[in-house]
PDB file of N, CA, C and O in Angstrom:
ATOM      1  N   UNK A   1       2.006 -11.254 -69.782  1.00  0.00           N
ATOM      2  CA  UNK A   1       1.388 -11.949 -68.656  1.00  0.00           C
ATOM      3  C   UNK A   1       0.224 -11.095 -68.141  1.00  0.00           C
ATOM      4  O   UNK A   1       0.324  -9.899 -67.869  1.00  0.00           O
ATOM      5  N   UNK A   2      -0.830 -11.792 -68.041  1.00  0.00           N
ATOM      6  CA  UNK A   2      -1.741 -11.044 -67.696  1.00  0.00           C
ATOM      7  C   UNK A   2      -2.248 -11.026 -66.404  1.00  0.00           C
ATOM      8  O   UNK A   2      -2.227 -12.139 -65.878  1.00  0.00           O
ATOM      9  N   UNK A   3      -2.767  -9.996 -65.614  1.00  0.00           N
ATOM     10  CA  UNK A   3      -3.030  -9.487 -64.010  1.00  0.00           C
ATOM     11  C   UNK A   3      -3.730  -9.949 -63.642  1.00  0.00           C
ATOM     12  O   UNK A   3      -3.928 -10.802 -64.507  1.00  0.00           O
ATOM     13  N   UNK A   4      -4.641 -10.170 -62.655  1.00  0.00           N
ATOM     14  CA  UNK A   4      -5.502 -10.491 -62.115  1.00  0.00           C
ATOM     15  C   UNK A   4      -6.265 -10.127 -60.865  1.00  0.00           C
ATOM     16  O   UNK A   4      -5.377  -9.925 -60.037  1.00  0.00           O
ATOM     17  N   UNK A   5      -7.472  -9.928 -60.262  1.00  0.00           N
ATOM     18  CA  UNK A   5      -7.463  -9.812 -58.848  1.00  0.00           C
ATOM     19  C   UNK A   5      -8.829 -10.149 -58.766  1.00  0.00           C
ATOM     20  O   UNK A   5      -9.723  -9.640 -59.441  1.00  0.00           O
ATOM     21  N   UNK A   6      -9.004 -11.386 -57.565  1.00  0.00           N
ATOM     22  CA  UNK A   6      -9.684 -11.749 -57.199  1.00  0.00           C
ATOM     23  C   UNK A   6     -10.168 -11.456 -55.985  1.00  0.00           C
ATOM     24  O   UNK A   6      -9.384 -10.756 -55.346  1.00  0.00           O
ATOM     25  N   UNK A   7     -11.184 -11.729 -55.407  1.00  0.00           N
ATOM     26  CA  UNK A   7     -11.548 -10.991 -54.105  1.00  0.00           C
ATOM     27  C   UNK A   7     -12.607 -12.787 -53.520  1.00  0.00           C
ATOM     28  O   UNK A   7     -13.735 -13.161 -53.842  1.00  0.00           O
ATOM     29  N   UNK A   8     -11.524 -13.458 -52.577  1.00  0.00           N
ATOM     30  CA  UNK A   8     -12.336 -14.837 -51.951  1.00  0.00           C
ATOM     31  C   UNK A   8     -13.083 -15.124 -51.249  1.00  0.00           C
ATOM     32  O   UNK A   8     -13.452 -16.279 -51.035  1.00  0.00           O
ATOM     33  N   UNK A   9     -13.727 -13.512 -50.395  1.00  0.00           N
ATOM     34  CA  UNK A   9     -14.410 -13.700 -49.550  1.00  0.00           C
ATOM     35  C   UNK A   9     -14.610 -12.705 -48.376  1.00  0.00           C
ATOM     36  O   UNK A   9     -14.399 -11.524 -48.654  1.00  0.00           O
ATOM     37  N   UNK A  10     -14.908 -12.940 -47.365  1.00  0.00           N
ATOM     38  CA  UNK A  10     -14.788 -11.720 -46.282  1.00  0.00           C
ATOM     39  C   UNK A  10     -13.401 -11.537 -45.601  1.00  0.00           C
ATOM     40  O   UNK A  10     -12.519 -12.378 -45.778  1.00  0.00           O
ATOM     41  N   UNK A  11     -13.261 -10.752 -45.045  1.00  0.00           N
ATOM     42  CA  UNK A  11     -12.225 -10.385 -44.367  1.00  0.00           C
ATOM     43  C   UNK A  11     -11.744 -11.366 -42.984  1.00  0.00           C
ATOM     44  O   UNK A  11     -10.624 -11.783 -42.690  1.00  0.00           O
ATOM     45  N   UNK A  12     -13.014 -11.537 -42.312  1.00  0.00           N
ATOM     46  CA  UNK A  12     -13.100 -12.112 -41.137  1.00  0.00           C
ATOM     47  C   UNK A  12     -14.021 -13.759 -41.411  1.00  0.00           C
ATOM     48  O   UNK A  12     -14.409 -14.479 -40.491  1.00  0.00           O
ATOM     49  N   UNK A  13     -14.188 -14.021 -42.765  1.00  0.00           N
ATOM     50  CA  UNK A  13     -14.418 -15.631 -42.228  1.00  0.00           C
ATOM     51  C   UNK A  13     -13.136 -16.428 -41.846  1.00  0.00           C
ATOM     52  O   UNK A  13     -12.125 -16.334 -42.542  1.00  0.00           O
ATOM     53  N   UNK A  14     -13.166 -16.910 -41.165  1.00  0.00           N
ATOM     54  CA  UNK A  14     -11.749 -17.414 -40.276  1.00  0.00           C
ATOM     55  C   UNK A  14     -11.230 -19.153 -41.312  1.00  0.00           C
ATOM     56  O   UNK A  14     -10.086 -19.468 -41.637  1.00  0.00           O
ATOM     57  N   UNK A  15     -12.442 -19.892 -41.565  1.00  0.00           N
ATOM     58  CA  UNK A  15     -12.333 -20.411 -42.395  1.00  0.00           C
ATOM     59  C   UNK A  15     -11.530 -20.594 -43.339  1.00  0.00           C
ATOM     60  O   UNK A  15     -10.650 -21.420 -43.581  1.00  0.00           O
ATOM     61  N   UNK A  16     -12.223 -19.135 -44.168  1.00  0.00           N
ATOM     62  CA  UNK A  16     -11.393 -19.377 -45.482  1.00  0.00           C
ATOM     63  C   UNK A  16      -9.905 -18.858 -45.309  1.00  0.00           C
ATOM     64  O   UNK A  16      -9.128 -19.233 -46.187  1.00  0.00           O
ATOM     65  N   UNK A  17      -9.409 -18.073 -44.332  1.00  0.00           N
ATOM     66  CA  UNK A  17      -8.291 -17.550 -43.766  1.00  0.00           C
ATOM     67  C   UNK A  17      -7.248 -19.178 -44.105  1.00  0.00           C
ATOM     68  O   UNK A  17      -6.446 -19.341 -45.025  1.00  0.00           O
ATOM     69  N   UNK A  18      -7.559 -19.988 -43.217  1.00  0.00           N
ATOM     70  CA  UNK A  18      -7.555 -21.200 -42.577  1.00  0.00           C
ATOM     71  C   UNK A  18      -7.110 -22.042 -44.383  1.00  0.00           C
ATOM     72  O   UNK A  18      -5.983 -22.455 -44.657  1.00  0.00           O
ATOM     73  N   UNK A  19      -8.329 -22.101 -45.347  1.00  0.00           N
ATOM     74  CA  UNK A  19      -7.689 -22.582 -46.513  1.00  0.00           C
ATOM     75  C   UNK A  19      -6.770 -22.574 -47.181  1.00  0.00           C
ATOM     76  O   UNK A  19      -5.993 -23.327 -47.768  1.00  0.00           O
ATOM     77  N   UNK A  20      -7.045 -21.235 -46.941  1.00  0.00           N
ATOM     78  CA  UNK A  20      -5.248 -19.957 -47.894  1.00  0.00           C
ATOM     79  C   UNK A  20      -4.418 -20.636 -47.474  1.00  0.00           C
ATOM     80  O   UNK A  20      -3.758 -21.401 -48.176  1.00  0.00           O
ATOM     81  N   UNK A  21      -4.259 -20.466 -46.006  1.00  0.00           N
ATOM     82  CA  UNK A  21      -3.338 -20.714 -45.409  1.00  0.00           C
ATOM     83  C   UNK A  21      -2.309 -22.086 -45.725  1.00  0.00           C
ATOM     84  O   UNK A  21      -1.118 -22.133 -46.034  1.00  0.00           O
ATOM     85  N   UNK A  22      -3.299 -23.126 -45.509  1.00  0.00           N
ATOM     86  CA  UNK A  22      -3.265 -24.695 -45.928  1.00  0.00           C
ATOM     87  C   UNK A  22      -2.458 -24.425 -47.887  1.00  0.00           C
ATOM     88  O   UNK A  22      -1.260 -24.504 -48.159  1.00  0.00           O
ATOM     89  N   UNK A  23      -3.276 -24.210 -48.596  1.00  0.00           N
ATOM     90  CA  UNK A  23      -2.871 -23.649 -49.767  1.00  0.00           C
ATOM     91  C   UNK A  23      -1.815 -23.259 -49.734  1.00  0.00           C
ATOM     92  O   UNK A  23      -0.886 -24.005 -50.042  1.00  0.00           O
ATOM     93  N   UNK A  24      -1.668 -22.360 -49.467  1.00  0.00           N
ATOM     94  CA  UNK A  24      -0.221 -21.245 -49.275  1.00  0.00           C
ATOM     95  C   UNK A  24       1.122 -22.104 -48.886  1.00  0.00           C
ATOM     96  O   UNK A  24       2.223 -22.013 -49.429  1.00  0.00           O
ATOM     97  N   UNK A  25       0.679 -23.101 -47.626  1.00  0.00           N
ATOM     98  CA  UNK A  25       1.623 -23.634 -47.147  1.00  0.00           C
ATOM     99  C   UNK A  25       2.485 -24.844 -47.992  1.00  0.00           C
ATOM    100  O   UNK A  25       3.699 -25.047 -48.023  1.00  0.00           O
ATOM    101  N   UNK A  26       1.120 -25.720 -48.810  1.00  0.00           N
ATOM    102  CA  UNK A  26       1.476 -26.763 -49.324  1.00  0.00           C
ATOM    103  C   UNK A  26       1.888 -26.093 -51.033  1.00  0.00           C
ATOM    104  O   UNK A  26       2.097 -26.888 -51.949  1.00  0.00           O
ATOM    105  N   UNK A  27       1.950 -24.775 -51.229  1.00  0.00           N
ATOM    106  CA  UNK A  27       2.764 -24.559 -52.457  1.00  0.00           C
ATOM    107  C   UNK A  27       4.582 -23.729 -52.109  1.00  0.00           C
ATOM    108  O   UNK A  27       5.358 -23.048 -52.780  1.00  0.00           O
ATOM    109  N   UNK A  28       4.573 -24.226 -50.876  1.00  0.00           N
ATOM    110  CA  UNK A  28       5.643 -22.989 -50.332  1.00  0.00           C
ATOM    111  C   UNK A  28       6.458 -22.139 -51.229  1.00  0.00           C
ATOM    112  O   UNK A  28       7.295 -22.536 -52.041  1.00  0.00           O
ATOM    113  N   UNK A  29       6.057 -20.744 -50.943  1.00  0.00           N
ATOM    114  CA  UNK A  29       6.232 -19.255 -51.554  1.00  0.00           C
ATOM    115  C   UNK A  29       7.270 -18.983 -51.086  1.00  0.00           C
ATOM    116  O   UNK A  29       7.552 -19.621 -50.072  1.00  0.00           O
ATOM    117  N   UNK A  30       8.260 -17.982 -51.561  1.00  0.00           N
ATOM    118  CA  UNK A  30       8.602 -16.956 -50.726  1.00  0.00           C
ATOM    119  C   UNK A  30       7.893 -16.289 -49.958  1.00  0.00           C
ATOM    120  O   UNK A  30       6.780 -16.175 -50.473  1.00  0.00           O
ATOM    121  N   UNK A  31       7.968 -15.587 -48.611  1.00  0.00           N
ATOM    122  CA  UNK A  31       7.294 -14.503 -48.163  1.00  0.00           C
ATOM    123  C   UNK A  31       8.139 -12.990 -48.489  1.00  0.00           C
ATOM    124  O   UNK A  31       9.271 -12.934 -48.008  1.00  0.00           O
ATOM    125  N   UNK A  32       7.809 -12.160 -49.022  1.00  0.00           N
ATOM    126  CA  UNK A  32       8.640 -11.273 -49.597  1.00  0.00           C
ATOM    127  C   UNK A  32       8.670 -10.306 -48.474  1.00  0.00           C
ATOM    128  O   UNK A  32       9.675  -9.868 -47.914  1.00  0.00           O
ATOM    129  N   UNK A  33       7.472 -10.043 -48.233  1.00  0.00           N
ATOM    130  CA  UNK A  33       6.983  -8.735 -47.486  1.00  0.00           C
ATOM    131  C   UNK A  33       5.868  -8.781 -46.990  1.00  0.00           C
ATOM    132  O   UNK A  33       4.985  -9.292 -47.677  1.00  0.00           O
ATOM    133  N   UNK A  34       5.512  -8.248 -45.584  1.00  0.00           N
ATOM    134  CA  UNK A  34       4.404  -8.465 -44.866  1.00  0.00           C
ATOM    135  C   UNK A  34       4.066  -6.734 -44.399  1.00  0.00           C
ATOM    136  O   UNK A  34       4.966  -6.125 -43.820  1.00  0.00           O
ATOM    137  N   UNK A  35       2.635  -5.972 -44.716  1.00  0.00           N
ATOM    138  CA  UNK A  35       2.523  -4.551 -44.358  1.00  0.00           C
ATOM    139  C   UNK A  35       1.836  -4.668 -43.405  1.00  0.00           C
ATOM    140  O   UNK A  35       1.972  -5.799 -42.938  1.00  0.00           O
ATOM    141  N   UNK A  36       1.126  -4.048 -42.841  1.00  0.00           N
ATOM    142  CA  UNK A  36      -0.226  -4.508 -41.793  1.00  0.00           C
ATOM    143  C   UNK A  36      -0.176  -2.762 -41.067  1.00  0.00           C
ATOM    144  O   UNK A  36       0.842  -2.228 -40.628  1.00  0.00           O
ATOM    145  N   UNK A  37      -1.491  -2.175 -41.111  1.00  0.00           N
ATOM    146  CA  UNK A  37      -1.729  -0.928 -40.836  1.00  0.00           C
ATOM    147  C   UNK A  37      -3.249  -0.950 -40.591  1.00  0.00           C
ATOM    148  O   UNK A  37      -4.038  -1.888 -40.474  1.00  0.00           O
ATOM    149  N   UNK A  38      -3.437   0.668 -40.542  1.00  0.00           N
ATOM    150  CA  UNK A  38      -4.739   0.864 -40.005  1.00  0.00           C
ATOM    151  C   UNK A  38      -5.211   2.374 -40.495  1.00  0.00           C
ATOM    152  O   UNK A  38      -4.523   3.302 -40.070  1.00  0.00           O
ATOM    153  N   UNK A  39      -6.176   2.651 -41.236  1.00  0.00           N
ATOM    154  CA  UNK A  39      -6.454   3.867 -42.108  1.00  0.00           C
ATOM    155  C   UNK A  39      -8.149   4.365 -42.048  1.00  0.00           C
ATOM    156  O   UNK A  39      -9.159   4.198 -42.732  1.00  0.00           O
ATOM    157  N   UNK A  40      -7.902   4.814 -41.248  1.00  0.00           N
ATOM    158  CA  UNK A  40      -9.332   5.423 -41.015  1.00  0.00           C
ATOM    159  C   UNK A  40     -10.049   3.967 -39.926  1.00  0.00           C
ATOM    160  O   UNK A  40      -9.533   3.449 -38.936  1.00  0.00           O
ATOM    161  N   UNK A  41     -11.357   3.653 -40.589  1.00  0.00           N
ATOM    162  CA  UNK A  41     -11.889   2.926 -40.208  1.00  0.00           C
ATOM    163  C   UNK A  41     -11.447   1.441 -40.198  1.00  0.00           C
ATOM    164  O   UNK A  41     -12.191   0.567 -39.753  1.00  0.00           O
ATOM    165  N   UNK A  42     -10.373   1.210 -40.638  1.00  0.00           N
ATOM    166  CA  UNK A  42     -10.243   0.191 -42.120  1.00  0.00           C
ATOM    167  C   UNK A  42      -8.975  -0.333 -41.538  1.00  0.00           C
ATOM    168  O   UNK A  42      -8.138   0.529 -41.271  1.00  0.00           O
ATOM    169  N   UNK A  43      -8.616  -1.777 -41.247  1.00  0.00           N
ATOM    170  CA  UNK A  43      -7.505  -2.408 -40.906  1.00  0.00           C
ATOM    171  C   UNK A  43      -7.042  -2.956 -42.314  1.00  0.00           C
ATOM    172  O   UNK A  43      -7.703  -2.753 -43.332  1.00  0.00           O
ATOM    173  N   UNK A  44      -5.878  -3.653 -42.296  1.00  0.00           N
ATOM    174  CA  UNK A  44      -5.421  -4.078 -43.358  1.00  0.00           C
ATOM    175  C   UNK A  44      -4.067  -4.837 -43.387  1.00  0.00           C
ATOM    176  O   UNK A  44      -3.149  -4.190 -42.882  1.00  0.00           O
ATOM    177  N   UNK A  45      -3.709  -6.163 -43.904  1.00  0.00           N
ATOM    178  CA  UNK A  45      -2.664  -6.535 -44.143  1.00  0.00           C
ATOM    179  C   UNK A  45      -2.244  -6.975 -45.616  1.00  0.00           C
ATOM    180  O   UNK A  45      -3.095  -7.256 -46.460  1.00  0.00           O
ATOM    181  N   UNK A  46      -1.242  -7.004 -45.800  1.00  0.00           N
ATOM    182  CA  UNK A  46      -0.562  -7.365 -47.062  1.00  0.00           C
ATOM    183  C   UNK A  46       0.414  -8.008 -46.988  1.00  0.00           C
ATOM    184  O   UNK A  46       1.366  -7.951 -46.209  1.00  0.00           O
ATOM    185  N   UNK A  47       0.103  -8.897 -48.138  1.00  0.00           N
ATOM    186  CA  UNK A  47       1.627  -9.972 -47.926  1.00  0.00           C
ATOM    187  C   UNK A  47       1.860  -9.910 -49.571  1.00  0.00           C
ATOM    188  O   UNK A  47       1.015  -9.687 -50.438  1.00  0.00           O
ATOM    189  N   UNK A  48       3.307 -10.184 -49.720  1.00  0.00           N
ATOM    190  CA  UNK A  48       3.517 -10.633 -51.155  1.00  0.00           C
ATOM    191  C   UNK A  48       4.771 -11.568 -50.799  1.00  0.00           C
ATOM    192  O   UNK A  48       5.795 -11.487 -50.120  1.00  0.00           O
ATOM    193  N   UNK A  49       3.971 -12.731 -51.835  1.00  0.00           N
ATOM    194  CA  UNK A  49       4.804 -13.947 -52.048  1.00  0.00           C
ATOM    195  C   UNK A  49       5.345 -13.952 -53.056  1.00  0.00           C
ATOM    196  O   UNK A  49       4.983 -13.045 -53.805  1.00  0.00           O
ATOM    197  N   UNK A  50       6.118 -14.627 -53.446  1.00  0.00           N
ATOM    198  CA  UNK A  50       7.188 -15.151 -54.743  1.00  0.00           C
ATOM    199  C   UNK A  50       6.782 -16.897 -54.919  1.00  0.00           C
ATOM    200  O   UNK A  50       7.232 -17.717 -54.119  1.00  0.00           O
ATOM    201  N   UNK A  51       6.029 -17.230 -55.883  1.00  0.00           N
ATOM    202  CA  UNK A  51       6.492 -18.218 -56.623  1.00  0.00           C
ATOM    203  C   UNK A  51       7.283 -18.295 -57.905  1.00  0.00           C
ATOM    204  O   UNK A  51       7.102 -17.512 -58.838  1.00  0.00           O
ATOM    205  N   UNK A  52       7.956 -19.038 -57.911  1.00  0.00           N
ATOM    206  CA  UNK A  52       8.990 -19.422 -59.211  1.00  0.00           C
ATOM    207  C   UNK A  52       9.036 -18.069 -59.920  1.00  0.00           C
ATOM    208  O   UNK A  52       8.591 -18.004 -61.066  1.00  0.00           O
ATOM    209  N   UNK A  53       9.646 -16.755 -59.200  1.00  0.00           N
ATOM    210  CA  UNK A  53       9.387 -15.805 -59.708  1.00  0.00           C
ATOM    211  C   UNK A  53       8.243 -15.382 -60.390  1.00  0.00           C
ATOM    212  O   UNK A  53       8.163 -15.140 -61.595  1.00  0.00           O
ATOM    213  N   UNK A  54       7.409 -15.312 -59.592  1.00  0.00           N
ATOM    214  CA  UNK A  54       5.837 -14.707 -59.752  1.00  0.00           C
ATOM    215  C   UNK A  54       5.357 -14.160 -58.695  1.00  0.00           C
ATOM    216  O   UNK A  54       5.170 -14.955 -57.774  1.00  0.00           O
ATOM    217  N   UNK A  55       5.008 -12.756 -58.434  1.00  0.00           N
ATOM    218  CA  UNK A  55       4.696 -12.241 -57.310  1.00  0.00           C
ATOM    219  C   UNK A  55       3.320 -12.437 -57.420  1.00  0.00           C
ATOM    220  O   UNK A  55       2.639 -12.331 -58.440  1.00  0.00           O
ATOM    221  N   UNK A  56       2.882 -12.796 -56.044  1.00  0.00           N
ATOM    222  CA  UNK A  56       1.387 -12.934 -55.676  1.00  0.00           C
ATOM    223  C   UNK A  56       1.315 -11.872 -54.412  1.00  0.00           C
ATOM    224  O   UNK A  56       2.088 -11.968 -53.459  1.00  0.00           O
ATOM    225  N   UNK A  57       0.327 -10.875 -54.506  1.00  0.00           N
ATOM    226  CA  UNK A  57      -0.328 -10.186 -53.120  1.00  0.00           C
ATOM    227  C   UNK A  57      -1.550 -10.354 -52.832  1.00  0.00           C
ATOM    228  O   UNK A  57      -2.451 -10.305 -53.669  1.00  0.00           O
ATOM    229  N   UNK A  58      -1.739 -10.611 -51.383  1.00  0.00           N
ATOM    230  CA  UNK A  58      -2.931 -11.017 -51.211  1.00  0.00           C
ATOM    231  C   UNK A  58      -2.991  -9.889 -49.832  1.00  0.00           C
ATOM    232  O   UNK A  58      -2.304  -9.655 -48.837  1.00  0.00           O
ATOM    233  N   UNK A  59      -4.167  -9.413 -50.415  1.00  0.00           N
ATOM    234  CA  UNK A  59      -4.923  -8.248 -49.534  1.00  0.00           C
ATOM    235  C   UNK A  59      -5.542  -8.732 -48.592  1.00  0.00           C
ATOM    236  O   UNK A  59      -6.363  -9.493 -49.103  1.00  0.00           O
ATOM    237  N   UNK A  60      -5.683  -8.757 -47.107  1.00  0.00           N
ATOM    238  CA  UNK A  60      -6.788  -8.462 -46.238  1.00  0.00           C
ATOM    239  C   UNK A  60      -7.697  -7.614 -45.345  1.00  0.00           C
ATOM    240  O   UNK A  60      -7.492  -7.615 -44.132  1.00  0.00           O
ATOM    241  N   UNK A  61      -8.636  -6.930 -45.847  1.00  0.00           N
ATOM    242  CA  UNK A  61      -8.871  -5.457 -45.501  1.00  0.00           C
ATOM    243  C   UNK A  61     -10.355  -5.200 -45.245  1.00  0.00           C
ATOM    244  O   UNK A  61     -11.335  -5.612 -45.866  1.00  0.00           O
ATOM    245  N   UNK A  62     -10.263  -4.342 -44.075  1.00  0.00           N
ATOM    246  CA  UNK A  62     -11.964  -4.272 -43.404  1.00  0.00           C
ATOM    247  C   UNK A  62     -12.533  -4.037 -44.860  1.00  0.00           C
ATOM    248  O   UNK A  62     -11.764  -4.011 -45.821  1.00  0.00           O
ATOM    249  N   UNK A  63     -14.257  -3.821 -45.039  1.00  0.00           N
ATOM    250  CA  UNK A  63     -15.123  -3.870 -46.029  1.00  0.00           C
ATOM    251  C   UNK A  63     -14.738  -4.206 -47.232  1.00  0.00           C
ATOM    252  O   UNK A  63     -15.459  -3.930 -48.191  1.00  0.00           O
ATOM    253  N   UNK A  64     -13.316  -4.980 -47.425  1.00  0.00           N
ATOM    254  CA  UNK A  64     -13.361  -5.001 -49.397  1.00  0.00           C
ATOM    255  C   UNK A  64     -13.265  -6.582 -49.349  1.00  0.00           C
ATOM    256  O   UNK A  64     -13.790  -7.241 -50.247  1.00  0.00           O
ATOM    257  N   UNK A  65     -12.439  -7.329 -48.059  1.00  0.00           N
ATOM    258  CA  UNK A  65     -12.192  -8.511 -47.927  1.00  0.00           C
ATOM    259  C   UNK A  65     -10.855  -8.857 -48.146  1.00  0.00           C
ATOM    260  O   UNK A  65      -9.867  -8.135 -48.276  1.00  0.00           O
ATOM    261  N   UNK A  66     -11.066 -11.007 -48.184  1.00  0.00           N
ATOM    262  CA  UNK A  66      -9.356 -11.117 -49.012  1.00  0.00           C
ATOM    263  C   UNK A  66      -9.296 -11.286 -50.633  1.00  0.00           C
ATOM    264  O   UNK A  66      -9.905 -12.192 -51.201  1.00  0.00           O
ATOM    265  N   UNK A  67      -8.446 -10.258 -51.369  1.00  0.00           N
ATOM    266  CA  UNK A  67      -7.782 -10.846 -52.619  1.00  0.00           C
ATOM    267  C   UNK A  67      -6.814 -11.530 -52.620  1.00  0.00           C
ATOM    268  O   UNK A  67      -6.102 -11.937 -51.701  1.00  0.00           O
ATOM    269  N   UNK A  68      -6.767 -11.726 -54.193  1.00  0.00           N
ATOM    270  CA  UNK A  68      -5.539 -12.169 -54.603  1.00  0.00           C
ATOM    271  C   UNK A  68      -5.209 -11.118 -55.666  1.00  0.00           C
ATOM    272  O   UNK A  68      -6.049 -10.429 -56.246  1.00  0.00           O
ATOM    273  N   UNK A  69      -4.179 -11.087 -55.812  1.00  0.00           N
ATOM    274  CA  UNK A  69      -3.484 -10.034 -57.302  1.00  0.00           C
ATOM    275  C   UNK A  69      -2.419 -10.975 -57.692  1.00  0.00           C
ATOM    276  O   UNK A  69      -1.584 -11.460 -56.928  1.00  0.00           O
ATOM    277  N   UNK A  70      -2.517 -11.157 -58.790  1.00  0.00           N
ATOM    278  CA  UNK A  70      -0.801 -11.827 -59.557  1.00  0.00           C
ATOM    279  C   UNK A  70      -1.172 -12.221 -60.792  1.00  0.00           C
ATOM    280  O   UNK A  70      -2.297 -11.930 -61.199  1.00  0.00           O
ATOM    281  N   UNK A  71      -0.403 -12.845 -61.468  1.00  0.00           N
ATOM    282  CA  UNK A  71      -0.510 -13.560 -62.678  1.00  0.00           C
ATOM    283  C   UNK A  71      -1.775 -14.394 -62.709  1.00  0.00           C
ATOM    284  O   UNK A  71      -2.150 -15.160 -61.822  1.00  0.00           O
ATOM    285  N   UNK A  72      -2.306 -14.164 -63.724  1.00  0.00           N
ATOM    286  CA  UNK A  72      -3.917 -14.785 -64.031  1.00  0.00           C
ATOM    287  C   UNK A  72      -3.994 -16.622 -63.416  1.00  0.00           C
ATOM    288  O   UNK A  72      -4.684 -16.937 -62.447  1.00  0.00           O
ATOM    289  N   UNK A  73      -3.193 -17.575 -64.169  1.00  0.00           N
ATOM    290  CA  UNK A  73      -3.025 -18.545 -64.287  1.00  0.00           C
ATOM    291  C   UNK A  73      -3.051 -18.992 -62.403  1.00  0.00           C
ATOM    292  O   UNK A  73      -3.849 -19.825 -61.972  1.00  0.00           O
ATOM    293  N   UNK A  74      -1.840 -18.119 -61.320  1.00  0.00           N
ATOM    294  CA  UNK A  74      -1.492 -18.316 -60.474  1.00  0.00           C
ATOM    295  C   UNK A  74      -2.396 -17.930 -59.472  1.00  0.00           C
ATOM    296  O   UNK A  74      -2.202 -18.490 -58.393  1.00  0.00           O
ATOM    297  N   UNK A  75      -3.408 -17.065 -59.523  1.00  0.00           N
ATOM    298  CA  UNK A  75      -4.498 -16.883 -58.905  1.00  0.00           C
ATOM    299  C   UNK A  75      -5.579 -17.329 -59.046  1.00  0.00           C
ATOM    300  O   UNK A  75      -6.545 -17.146 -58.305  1.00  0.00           O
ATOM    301  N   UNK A  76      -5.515 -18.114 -60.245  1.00  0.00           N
ATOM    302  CA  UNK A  76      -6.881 -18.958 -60.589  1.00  0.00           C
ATOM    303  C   UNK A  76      -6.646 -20.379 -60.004  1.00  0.00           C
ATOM    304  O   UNK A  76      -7.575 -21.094 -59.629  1.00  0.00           O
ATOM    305  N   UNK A  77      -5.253 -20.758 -59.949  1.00  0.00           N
ATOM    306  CA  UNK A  77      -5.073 -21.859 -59.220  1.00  0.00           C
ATOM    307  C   UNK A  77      -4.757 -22.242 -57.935  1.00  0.00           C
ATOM    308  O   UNK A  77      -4.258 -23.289 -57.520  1.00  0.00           O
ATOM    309  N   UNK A  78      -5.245 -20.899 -57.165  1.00  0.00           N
ATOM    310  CA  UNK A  78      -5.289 -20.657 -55.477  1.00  0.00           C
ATOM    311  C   UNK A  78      -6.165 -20.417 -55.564  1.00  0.00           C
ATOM    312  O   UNK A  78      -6.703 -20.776 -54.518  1.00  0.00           O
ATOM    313  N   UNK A  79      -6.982 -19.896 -56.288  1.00  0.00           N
ATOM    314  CA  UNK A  79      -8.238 -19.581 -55.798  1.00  0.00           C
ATOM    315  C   UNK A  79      -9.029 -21.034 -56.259  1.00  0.00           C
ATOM    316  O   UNK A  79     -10.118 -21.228 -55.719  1.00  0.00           O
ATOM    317  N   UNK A  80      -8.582 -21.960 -57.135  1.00  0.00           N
ATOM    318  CA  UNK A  80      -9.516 -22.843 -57.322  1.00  0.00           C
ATOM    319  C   UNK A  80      -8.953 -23.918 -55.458  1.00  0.00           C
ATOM    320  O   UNK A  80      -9.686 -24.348 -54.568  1.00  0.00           O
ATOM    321  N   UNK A  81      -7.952 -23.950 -55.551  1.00  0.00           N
ATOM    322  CA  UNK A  81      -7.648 -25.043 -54.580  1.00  0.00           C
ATOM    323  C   UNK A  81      -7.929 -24.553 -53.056  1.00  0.00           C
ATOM    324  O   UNK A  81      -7.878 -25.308 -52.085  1.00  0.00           O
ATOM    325  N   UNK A  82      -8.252 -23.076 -52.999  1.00  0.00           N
ATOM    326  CA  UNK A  82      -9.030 -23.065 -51.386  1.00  0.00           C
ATOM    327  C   UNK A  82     -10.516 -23.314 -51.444  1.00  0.00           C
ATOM    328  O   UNK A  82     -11.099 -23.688 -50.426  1.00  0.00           O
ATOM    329  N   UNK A  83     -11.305 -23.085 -52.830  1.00  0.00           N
ATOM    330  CA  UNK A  83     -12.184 -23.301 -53.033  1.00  0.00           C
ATOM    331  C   UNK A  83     -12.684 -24.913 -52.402  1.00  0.00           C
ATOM    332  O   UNK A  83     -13.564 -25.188 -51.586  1.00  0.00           O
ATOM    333  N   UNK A  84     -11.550 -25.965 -53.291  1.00  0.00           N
ATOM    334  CA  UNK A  84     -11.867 -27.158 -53.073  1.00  0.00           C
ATOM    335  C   UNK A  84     -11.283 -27.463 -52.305  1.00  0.00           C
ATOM    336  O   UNK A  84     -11.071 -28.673 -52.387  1.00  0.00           O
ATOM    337  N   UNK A  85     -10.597 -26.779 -51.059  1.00  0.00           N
ATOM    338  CA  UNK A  85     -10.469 -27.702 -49.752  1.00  0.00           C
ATOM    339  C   UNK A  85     -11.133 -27.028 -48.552  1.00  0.00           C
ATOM    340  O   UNK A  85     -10.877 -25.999 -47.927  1.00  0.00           O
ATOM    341  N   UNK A  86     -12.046 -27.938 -48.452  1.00  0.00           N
ATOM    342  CA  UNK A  86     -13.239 -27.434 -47.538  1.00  0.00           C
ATOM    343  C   UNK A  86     -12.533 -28.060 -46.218  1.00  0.00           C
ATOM    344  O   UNK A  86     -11.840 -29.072 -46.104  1.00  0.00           O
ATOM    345  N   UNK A  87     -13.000 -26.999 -45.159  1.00  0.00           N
ATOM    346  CA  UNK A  87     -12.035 -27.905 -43.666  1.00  0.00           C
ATOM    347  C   UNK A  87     -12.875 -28.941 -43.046  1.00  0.00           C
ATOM    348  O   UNK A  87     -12.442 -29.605 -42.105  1.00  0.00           O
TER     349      UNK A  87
END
């Protein structure tokens, strides 16, 4: 299975926050684990979900933005469907 990591955008467009979210909701995940800290300059949260046994983490972090990390297939198909749901 191959990795992946995508990076969707800024940290703070609220927007695309807002898509994920919608996304996220209408594939319902596990929520495994939620981190959320602060390192130097640099805030940051982390979540990792479980689909059908497939972990997905999705990064949100001052200057790098939000990713995705997981299985190729499973991040290409969150990242296509926040793409195409515009609010």
């Amino acid at each position: 299975m191959e990795i992946k990591t995508v990076v969707l955008g800024n940290e703070y467009d609220s927007d695309l926050i807002e898509r994920l979210k919608t996304v996220l909701l209408n594939m319902n995940p596990e929520l495994k684990e939620r981190i959320e800290g602060i390192a130097g300059s640099q805030d940051f949260i982390e979540y990792k979900f479980v689909f059908n046994g497939k972990e997905l983490i999705i990064n949100i972090e001052t200057y790098v933005g939000i990713s995705l990390k997981g299985p190729s297939k499973l991040v290409d198909s969150i990242s296509n469907k926040v793409k195409a749901n515009k609010l």
